[in-house]
SEVEX-251282 format. One record per residue: residue number from 1; residue in one letter; y, z, x of N, C-alpha, C, CB in turn. Coordinates in steps of 0.2 Angstrom, whole numbers, padded with zeros to 4 digits. Each point is the difference from the previous one (the first is absolute). Glycine has a CB too. Layout:
<NUM 'A' <Y Z X> <Y Z X> <Y Z X> <Y Z X>>
...
END
This chain:
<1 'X' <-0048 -0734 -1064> <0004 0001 -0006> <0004 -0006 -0001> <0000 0012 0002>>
<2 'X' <0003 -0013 -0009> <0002 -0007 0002> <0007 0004 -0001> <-0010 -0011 -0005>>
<3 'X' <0013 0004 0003> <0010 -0001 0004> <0002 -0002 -0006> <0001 -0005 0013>>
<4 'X' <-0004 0004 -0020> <0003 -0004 -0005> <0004 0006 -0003> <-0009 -0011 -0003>>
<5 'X' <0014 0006 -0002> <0003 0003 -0004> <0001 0008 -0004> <-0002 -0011 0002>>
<6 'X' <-0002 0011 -0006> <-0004 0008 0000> <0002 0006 0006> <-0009 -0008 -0005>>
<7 'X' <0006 0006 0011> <-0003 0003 0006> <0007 0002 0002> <-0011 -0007 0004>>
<8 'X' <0015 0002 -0001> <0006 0000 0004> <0005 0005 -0008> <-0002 -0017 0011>>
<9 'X' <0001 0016 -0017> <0005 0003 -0004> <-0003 0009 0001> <0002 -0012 -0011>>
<10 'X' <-0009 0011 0011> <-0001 0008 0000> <0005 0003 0005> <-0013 -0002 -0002>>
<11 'X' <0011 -0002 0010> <0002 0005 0006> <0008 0000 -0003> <-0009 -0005 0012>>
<12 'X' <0011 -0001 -0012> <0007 0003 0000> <0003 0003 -0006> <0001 -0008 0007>>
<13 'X' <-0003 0009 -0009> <0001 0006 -0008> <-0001 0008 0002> <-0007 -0009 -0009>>
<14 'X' <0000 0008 0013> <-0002 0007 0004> <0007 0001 0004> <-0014 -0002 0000>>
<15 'X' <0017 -0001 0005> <0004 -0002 0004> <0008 0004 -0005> <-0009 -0013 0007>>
<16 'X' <0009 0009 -0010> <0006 0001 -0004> <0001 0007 -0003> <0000 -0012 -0003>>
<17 'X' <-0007 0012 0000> <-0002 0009 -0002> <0002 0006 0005> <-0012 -0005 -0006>>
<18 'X' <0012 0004 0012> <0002 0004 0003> <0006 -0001 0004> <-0011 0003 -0001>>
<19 'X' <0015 -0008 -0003> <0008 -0003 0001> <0001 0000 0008> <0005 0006 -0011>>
<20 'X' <-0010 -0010 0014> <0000 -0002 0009> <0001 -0006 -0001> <-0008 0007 0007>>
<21 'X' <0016 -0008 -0004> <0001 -0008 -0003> <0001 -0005 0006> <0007 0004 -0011>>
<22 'X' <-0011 0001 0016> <-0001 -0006 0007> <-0008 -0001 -0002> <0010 0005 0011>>
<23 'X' <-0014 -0001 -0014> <-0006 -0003 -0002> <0001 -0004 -0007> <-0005 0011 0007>>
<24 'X' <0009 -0011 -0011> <-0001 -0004 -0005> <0003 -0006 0002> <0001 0008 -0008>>
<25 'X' <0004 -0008 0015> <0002 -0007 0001> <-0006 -0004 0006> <0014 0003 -0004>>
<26 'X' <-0020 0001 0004> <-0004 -0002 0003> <-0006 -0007 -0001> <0004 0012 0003>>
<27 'X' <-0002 -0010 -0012> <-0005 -0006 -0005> <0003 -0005 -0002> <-0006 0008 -0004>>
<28 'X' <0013 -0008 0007> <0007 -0008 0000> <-0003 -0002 0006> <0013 0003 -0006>>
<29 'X' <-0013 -0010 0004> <0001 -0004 0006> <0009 -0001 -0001> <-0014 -0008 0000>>
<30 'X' <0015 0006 0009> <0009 0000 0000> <0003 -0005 -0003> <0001 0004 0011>>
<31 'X' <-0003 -0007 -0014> <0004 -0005 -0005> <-0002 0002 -0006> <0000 -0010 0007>>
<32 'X' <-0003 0014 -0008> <-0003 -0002 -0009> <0008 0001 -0003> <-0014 0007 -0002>>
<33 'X' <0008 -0006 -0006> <0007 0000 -0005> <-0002 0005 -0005> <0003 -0013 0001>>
<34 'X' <0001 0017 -0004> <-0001 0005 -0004> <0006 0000 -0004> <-0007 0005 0007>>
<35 'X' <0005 -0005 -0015> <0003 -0002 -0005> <0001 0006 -0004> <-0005 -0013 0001>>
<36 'X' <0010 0017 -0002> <0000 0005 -0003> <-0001 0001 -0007> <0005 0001 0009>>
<37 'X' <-0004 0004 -0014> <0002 -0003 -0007> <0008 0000 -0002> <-0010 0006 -0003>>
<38 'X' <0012 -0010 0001> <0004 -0003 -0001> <0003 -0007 0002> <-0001 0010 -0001>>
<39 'X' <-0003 -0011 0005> <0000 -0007 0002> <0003 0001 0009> <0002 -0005 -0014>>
<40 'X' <0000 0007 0018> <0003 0001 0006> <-0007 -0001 0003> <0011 0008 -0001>>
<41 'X' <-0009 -0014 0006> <-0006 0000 0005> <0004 0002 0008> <-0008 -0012 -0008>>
<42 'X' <0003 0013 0010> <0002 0003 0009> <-0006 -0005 0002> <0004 0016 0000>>
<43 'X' <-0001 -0017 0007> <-0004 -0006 0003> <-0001 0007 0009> <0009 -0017 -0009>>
<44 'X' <-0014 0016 0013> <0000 0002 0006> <0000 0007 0000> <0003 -0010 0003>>
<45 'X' <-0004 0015 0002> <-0002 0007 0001> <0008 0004 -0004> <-0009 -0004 0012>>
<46 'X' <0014 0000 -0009> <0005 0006 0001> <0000 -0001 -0006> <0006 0002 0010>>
<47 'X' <-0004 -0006 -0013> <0001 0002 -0010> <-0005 0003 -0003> <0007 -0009 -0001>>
<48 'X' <-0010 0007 0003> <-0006 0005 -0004> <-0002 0007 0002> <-0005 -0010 -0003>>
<49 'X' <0007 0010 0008> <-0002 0007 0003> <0007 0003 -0003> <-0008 -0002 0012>>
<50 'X' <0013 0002 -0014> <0005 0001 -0003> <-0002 0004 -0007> <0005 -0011 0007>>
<51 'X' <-0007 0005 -0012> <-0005 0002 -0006> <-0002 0007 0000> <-0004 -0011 -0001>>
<52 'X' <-0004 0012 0006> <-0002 0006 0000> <0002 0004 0004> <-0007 -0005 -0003>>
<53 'X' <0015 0006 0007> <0002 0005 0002> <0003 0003 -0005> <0002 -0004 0010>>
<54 'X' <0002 0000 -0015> <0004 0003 -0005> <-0005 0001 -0006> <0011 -0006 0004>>
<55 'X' <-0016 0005 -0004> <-0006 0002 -0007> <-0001 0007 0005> <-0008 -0014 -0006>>
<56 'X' <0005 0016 0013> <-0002 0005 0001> <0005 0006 -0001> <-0007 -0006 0005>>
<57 'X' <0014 0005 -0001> <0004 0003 -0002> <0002 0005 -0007> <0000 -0008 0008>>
<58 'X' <-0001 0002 -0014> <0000 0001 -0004> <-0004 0007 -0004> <0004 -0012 0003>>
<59 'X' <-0010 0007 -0003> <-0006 0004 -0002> <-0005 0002 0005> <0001 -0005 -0010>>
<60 'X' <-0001 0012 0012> <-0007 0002 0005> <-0005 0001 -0002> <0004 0005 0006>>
<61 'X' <-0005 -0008 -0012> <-0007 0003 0000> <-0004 -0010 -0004> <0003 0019 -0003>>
<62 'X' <-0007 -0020 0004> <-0003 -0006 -0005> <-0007 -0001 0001> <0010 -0005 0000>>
<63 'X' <-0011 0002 -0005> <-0010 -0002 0000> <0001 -0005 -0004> <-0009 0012 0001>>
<64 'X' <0001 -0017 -0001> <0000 -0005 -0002> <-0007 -0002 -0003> <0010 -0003 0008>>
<65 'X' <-0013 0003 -0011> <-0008 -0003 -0003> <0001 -0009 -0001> <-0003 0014 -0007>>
<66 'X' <0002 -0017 0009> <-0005 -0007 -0002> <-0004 0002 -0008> <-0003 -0004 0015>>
<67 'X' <0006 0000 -0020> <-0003 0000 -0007> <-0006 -0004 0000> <0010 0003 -0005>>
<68 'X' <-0006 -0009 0005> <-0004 -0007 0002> <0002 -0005 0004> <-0002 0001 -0009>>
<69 'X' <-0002 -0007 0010> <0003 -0004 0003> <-0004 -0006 -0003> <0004 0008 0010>>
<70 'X' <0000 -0015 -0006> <-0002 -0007 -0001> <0000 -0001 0009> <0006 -0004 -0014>>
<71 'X' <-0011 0000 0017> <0002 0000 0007> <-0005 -0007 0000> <0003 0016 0005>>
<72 'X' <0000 -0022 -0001> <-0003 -0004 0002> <0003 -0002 0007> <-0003 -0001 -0011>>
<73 'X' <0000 0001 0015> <-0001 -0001 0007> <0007 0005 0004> <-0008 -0014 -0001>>
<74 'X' <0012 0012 0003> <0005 0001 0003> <0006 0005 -0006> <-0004 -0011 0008>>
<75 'X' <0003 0009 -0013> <0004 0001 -0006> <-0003 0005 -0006> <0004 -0013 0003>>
<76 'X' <0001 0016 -0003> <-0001 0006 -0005> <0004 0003 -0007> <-0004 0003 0012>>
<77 'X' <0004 -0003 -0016> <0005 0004 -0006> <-0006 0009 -0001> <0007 -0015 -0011>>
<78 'X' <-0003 0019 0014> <-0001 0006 0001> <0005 0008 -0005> <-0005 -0008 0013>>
<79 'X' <0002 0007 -0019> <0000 0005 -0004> <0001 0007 0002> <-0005 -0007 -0005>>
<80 'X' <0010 0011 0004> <0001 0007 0005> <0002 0003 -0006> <0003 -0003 0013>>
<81 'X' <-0003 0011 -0012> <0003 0004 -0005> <0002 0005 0006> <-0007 -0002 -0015>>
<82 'X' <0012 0006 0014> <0004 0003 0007> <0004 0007 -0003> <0003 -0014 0007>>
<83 'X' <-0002 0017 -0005> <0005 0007 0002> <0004 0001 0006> <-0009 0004 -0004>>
<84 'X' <0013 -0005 0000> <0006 0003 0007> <0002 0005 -0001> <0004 -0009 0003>>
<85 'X' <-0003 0015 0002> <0004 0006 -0002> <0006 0001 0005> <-0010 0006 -0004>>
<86 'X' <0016 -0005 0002> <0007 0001 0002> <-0002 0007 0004> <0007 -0007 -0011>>
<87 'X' <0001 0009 0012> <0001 0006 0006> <0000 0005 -0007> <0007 -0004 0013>>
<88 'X' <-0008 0004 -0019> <0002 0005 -0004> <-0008 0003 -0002> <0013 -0005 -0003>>
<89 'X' <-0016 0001 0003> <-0006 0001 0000> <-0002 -0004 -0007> <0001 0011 0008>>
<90 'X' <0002 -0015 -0008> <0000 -0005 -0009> <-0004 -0005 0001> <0012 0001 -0004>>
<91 'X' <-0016 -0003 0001> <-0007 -0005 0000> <0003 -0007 -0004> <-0010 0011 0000>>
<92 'X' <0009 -0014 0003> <0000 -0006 -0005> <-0003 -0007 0002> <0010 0006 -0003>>
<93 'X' <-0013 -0007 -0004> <-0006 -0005 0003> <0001 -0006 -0003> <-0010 0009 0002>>
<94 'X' <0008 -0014 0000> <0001 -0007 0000> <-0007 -0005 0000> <0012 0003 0005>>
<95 'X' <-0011 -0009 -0008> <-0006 -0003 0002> <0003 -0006 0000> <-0009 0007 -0004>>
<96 'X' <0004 -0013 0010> <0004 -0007 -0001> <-0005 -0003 0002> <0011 0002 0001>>
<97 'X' <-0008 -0010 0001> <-0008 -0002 0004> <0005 -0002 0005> <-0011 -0006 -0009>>
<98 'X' <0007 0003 0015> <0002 -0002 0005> <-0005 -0006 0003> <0007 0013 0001>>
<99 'X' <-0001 -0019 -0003> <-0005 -0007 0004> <0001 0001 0008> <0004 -0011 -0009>>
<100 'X' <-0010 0011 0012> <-0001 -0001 0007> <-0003 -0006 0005> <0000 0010 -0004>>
<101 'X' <0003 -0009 0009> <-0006 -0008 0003> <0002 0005 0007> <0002 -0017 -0009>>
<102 'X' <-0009 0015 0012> <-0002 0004 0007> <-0002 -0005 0005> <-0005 0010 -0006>>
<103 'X' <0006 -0011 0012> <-0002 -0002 0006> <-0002 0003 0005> <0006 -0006 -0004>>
<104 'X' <-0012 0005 0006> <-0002 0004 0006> <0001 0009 0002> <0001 -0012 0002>>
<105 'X' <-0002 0014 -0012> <0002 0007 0001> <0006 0004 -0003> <-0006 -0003 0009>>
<106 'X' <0011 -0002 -0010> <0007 0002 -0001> <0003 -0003 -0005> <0002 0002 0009>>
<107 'X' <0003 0000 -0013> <0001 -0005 -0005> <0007 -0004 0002> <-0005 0008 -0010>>
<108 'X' <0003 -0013 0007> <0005 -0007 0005> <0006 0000 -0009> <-0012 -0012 0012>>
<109 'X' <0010 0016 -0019> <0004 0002 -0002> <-0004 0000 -0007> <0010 -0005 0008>>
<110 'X' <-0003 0012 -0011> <-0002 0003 -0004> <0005 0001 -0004> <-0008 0003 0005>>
<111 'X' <0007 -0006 -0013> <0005 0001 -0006> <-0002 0007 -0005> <0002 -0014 0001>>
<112 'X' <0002 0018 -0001> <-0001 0006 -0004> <0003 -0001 -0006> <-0001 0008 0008>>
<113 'X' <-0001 -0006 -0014> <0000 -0001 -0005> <0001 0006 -0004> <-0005 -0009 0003>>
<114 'X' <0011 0014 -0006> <-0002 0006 -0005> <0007 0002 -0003> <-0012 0006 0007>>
<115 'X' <0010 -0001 -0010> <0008 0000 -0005> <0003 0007 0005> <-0005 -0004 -0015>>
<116 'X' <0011 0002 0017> <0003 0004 0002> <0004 0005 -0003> <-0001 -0007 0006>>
<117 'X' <0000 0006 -0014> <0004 0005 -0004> <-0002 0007 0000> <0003 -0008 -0007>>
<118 'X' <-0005 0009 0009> <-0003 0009 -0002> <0000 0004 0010> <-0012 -0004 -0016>>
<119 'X' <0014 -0002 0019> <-0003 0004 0006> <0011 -0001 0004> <-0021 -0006 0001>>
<120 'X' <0024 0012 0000> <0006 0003 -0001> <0003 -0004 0009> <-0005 0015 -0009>>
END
């Protein structure tokens, strides 16, 4: 199976989907970089593992589909349309793209991209 872009977004979508954020931070390498929306970047594990403590917290529940993509070697823009459900049981869904770039399996960094207005 390969490691590109695509591959490494599946797992850790699937990962995230079931809000195991010692498995989501298993597809960071310890330096990457992850660029939230709004512009805040987090640089290395703890800050970003940060990110998805407080995203899971937030919302337990989330899924993700891959719409489309652009993916050349290492480098990807990966199209998603998402659902997140809160503790009230309130759905709300979003869609963005997310530039990636993968090394040996992991992403060495990823910028998300989506509108954060509708999501509370």
């Amino acid at each position: 199976m390969s490691d590109g872009p695509r591959e490494v977004a599946e797992a850790y979508w699937r990962d995230e989907g079931a809000r195991d954020v010692d498995a989501v931070m298993a597809h960071y390498h310890p330096d990457a970089e992850f660029r939230e929306p709004g512009g805040l970047v987090r640089r290395g594990h703890a800050e970003i593992r940060a990110y998805y403590e407080a995203s899971c917290a937030a919302y337990p529940g989330l899924w993700v589909r891959i719409v489309a993509e652009i993916v050349i070697g290492d480098r990807g823009a990966l199209e998603w349309v998402a659902e997140l459900t809160d503790h009230e049981g309130r759905r709300h869904p979003a869609s963005g793209v997310n530039l990636v770039e993968v090394r040996d399996g992991k992403f060495t960094s990823v910028h998300s991209y989506f509108d954060t207005r509708h999501i509370p």
